[in-house]
N, C-alpha and C positions, 0 to 999 in steps of 0.2 A: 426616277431612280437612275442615276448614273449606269453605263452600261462601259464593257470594257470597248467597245469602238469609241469611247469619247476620252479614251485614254492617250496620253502621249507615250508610246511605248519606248523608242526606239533608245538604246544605249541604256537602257535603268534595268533596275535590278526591282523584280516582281515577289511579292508573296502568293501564291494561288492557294488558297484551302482548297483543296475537294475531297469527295466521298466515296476513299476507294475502301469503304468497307464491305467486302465480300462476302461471301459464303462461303466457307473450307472445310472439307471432308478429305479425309485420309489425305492429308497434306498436299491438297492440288486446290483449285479455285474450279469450283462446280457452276460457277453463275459468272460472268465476267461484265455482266452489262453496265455497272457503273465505270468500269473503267473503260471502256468505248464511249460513252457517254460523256467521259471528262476528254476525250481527244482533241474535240475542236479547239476546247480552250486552249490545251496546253499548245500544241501547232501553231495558231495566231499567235501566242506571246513570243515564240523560238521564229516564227516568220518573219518577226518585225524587229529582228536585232534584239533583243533582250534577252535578261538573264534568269530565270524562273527558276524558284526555289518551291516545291510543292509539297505540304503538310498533307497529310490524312489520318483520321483516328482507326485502329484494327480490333475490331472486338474491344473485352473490356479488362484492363488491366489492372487487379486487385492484387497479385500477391507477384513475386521474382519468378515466378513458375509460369506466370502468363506471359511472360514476357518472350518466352522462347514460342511458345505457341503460337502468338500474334507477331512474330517477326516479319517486318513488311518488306521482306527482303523476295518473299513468293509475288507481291503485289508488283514489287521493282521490275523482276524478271517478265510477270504479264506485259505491263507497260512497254519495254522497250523490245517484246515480241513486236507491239502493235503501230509503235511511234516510228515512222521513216527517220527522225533523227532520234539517235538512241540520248537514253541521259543518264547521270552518274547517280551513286548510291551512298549517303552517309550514313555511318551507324550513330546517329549523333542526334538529340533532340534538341542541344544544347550547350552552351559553354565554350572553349575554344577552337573544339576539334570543329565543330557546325561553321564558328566564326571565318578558320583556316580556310574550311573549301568555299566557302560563299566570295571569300576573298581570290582564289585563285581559278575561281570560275570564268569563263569568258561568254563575250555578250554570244547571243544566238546560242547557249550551252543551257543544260538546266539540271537541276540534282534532286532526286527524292530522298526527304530525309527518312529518318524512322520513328516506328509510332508513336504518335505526340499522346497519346496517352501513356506511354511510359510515363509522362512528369506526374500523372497521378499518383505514381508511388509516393509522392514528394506532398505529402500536404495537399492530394488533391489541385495542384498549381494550375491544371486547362482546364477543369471542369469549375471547377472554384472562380475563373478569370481572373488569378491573379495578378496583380497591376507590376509585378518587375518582371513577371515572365515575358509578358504580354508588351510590354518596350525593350527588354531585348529580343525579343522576334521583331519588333519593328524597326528595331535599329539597323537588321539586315538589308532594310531595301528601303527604295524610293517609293516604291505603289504595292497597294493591297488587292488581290480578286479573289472575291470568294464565288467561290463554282461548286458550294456541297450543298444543294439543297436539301440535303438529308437529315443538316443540323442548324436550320434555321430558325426551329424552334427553340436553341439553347441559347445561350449567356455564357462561350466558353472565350478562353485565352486566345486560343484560333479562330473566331469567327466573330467574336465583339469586343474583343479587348486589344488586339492589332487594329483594326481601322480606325479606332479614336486616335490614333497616331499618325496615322496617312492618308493619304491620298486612296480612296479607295470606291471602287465600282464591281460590277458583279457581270459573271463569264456567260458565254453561251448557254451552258446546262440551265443555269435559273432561267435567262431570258425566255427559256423555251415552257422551261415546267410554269411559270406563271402564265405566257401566252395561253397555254392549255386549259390550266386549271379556271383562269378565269372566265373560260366559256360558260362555268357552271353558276358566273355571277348571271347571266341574263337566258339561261338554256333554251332552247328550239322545244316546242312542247308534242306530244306529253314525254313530261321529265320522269325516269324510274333510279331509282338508287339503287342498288342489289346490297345487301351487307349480308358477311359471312364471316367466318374465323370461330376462334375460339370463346373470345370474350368482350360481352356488353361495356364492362368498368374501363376496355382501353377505348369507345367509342362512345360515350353518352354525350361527350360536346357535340360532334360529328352528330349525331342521332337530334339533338334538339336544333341544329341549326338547318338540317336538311327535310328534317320530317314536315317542314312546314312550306317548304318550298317544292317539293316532289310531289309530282301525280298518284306517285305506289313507293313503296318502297316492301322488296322480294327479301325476307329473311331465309336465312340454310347456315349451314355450320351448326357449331355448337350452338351458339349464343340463338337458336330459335329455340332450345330446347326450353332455356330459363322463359321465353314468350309461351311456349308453350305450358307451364306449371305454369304462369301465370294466371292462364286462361281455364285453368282445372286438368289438363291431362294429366297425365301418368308417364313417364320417361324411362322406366327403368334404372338403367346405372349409366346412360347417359350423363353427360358432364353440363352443370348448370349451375347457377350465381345464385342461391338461394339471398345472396346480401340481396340480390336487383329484383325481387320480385316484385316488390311495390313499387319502382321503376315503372318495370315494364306495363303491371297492373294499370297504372297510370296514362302511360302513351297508350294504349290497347280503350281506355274508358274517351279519352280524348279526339284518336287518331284513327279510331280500330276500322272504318271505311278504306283509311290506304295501307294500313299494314295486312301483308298476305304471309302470311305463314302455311309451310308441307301442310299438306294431308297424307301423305306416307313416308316413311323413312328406310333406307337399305340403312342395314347392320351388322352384328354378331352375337354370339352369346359368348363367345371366348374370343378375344382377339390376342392372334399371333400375327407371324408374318404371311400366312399363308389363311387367315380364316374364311370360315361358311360363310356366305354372306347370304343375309334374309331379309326378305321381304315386309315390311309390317304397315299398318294403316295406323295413326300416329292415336285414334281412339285405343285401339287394342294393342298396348306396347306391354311384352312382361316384365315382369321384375326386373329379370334377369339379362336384359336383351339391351346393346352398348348400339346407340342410334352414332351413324356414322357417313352418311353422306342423303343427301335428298331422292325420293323415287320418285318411277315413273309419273305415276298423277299429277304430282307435284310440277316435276320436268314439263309437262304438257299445261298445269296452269300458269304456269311461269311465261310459257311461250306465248301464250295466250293475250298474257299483258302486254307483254313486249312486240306484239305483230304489228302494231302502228304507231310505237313509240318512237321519237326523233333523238334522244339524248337520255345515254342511260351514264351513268356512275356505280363502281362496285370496286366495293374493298371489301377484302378477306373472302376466301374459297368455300363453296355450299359445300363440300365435305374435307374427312382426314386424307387429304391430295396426296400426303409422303406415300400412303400404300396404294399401289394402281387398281386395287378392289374396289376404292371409296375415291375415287375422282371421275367415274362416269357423269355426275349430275355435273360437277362444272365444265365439264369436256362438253357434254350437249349444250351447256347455256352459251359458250363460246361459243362454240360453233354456230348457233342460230344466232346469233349479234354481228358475227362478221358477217352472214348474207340477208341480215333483215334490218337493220339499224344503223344510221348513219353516223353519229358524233356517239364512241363507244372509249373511254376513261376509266383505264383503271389506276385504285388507288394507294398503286404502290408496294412493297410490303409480299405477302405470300401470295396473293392474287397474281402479281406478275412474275412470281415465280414459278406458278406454275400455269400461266399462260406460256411462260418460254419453255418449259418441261413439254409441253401440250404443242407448241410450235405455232401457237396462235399469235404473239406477240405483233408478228410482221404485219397482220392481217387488221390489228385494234388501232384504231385514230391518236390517242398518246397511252403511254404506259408512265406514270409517273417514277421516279428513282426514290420518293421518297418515304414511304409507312407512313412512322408518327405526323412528320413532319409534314405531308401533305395533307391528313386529316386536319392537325392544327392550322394550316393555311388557310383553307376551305372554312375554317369556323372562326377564325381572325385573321386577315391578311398582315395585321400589323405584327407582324413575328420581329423577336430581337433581332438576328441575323439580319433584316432586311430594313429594319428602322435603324441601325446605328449606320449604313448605308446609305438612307435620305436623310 
């Protein structure tokens, strides 16, 4: 795969996708790691004489109202906090006003435009790949970099339908997230998976392509709860996929040696922002009782596996992390992976959200940028994003 050092940068005019979709809360940027993450790219292109024009999609824009809330004019502002050369800002996805400034740009200068999901209002035009959107963006430049591996898994106007028109290779971010991820094609053994989150249905590829390659694989979150009524317990008002039971029924009759599931669960009976949190052993759960992050026992078999393990992977958080009552069990799993385990992957998504909540980030071997998109990597390398590239 084309890599942007095998680029001829100097004096051309660049498209760079990346993925500066954020996290916003009360109108500020709470997580800023993908856009430090896009730095190197953007610097290499502005280092070597060129003119970089840089796309990213901001949340999801479905009606005129989103539009003001996804203004990537807060992303603008992070960026040229962080860039030693600052760059300019279009309110333009499109059309003459986009064309004016790409025209009166100069080399070593670069301009973020605005959310290219705006053209979704339009027919769907980015996510669609529509074929005249997707040659007037390329009409803009001489070369294409895509640096968002966050959307390598789609087929959009920005990330597969500009480089059938250019000259195009892919930025540091990807070079790094594939370097990474694909340690997990030949893993240091024994290999452990962690999976955690809320839901089975976003991970069953992910689930059937690693369950057979992994020493253990350590469930928490929600998505043990549905393993567990799978297995006959009792949950409560616990959150669970009654669709995946005979899923889970299945991998459990096939697998059930390496799948470990809680023996106890911390919870509530009432969840507020401030609730009781209880104790329960995952045999004796009440009715009434909302299972919410993994207990001690648990904590301690978990650790157990993982004492001589050389390569772990984990996507999605062993509890509801948002509240600081129900983020003890992944706070201790962290913490014993950075002093006991050496190639430690997480993948992507809320797991590294609140490893950087948790301050562990700096301490884990890669943290992926990606969620969806690294789970589909991990279960087919051949993603669109990265085949219309080769």
């Amino acid at each position: 795969m084309k890599t942007i050092e095998e680029l001829n940068l100097k004096n051309k005019t660049v498209i760079l996708r990346c993925d500066l979709n954020v996290s916003i809360k009360d109108g500020k940027i709470i997580d800023n790691t993908k856009i430090k993450a896009s730095l190197k790219t953007i610097e290499y292109i502005l280092d070597h004489n060129a003119r970089v024009i840089i796309m990213s999609h901001l949340g999801r824009i479905k009606t005129e109202e989103d539009k003001e809330k996804y203004d990537m004019r807060i992303v603008y502002d992070e960026l040229n906090r962080l860039l030693p050369k600052k760059i300019e800002f279009v309110d333009a996805t499109s059309g003459s006003k986009l064309k004016k400034a790409v025209k009166n740009l100069e080399y070593g200068k670069g301009i973020l435009i605005q959310n290219i999901r705006y053209e979704d209002l339009n027919k769907n035009k980015e996510s669609s790949c529509d074929k005249k959107l997707s040659k007037s963006w390329a009409k803009l430049a001489d070369l294409y970099v895509n640096d968002a591996f966050g959307t390598i898994h789609r087929s959009h106007a920005s990330n597969y339908g500009i480089p059938m028109y250019l000259e195009s290779a892919v930025g540091f971010l990807i070079m790094h997230e594939l370097e990474n991820l694909n340690r997990l094609d030949n893993p240091k053994r024994p290999f452990v998976v962690i999976m955690g989150g809320s839901k089975i249905s976003d991970k069953i590829g992910i689930i059937k392509s690693l369950i057979k390659q992994a020493d253990y694989i350590l469930i928490g979150g929600a998505m043990a709860f549905t393993f567990l009524e799978a297995k006959g317990y009792k949950v409560g008002n616990s959150m669970y996929e009654e669709k995946y039971l005979d899923y889970c029924k299945d991998l459990i009759k096939h697998y059930g040696d390496r799948i470990i599931l809680p023996t106890d669960i911390y919870g509530t009976f009432d969840l507020t922002d401030k609730p009781d949190v209880v104790l329960q052993d995952v045999d004796m759960i009440p009715k009434n009782f909302i299972g919410l992050d993994i207990g001690d026992e648990t904590i301690k078999l978990f650790q157990s596996i993982l004492k001589n393990t050389k390569t772990v992977f984990w996507n999605g958080p062993l509890g509801y992390y948002e509240n600081e009552r129900f983020r003890y069990g992944t706070n201790q799993i962290l913490k014993y992976l950075k002093d006991n385990v050496d190639t430690v992957i997480l993948g992507g998504g809320d797991i590294v959200g609140c490893a950087n909540l948790l301050n562990y980030t700096k301490d884990i071997t890669f943290a992926s940028t990606g969620g969806g998109a690294t789970l589909k990597y991990l279960e087919n390398h051949n993603q669109p994003g990265l085949e219309i590239i080769n």
